[in-house]
Steps between C-alpha positions, in 0.01 A plus 500: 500500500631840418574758722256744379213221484598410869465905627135530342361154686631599774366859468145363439519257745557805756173701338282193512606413874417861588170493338421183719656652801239831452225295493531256776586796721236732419348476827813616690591750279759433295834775469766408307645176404872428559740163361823406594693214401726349777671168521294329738191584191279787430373785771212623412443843686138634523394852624155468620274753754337201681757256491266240777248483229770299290679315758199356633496323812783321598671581170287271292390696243846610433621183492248401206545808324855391492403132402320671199752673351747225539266308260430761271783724442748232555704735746788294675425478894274794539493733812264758524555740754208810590553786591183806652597816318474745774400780265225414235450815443822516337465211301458501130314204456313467791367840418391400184343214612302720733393730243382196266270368755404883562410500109325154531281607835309817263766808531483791276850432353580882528420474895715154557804632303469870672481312851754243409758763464425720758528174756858445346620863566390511846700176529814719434566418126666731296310431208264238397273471120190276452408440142192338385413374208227293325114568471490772758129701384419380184580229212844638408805442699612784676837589727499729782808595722484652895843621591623698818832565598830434303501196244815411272459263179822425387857485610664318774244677791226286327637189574655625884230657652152466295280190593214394218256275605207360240143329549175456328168580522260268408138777394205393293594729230889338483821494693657800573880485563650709852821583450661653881823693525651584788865719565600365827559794797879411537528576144771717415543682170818577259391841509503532873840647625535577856810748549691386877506822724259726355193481775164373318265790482093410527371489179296884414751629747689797345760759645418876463783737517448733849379832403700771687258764634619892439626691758178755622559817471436730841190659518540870400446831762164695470563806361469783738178686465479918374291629754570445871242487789466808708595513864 
């Protein structure tokens, strides 16, 4: 098998085991999606806000979940290991899972993307994008975009500090695509250049030059009056 035949199996076999991980963790909220070849086999990291709901008790539902994809990917001596993502808020995916099953439960799709970003912010992100796409009001497939803050698409801050995260949702009229993007709070720019020893001013702050008042002049004397009283 060639080498370039070998990289695209194994590149599928990655999307289709992720597609199969998303769905049998729906219910605890699946975040991101992590594998790592070792030499004792294949760790299998998943981010996930309820991680008890895929455990199970005692570990046995993570112990078949492992059993399946043993038999179906062919993965040599699976581990999975869970881990809670501490904030979903900050979580591509697990915000666009949210705002699917927003879209799914009867949202206006203006109101779910307007209140999907505005929960981000608060979070702390620096910037974050929702686009959605598909049969949004009528029979022609639309695209809107929501954006706050500061988003970058290309260059090397794309792939350092923005996190994407995509879901669908499943309407009577069609599926409509939501596309998340988040820029992390630690993120920090190229064009951001901190200068050692110069104090950091508050931002609107602005030094005005002291205004030296004029010396007053003293008052001048009355001038004496022409006529004088009589004794």
């Amino acid at each position: 098998m060639s080498a370039e035949r070998k990289v695209i199996q194994e590149q599928m076999r990655r999307v289709l085991l992720k597609d199969y991980l998303v769905r049998e963790s729906a219910r605890a909220g699946f975040g991101g999606l992590d594998i790592t070849r070792t030499p004792m086999g294949t760790r299998v990291t998943l981010i996930c806000e309820r991680p008890g709901i895929l455990i199970g008790h005692r570990g046995e539902l993570i112990k078949r979940l492992t059993e399946d994809i043993h038999q179906r990917f062919q993965l040599d001596n699976p581990q999975i290991e869970v881990q809670e993502e501490r904030q979903p808020s900050l979580n591509a995916q697990l915000m666009s899972e949210k705002l699917a099953s927003t879209l799914e439960r009867g949202w206006h799709f203006r109101r779910a993307g307007h209140s999907t970003v505005r929960r981000i912010m608060e979070a702390g992100a620096r910037g974050c994008q929702v686009i959605l796409s598909g049969k949004l009001t009528g029979e022609r497939h639309r695209t809107e975009r929501f954006k706050a803050g500061t988003i970058k698409y290309c260059g090397e801050a794309v792939y350092l500090w923005i996190d994407k995260g995509f879901y669908q949702a499943r309407l009577k009229p069609g599926v409509i695509g939501v596309n998340v993007w988040i820029m992390r709070p630690t993120a920090k720019l190229p064009d951001e250049i901190v200068v050692k020893g110069v104090e950091e001013r508050p931002k609107g702050a602005a030094e005005v030059p002291a205004i030296e008042e004029a010396p007053t002049a003293a008052p001048s004397p009355e001038p004496a009056s022409g006529t004088a009283e009589a004794p």
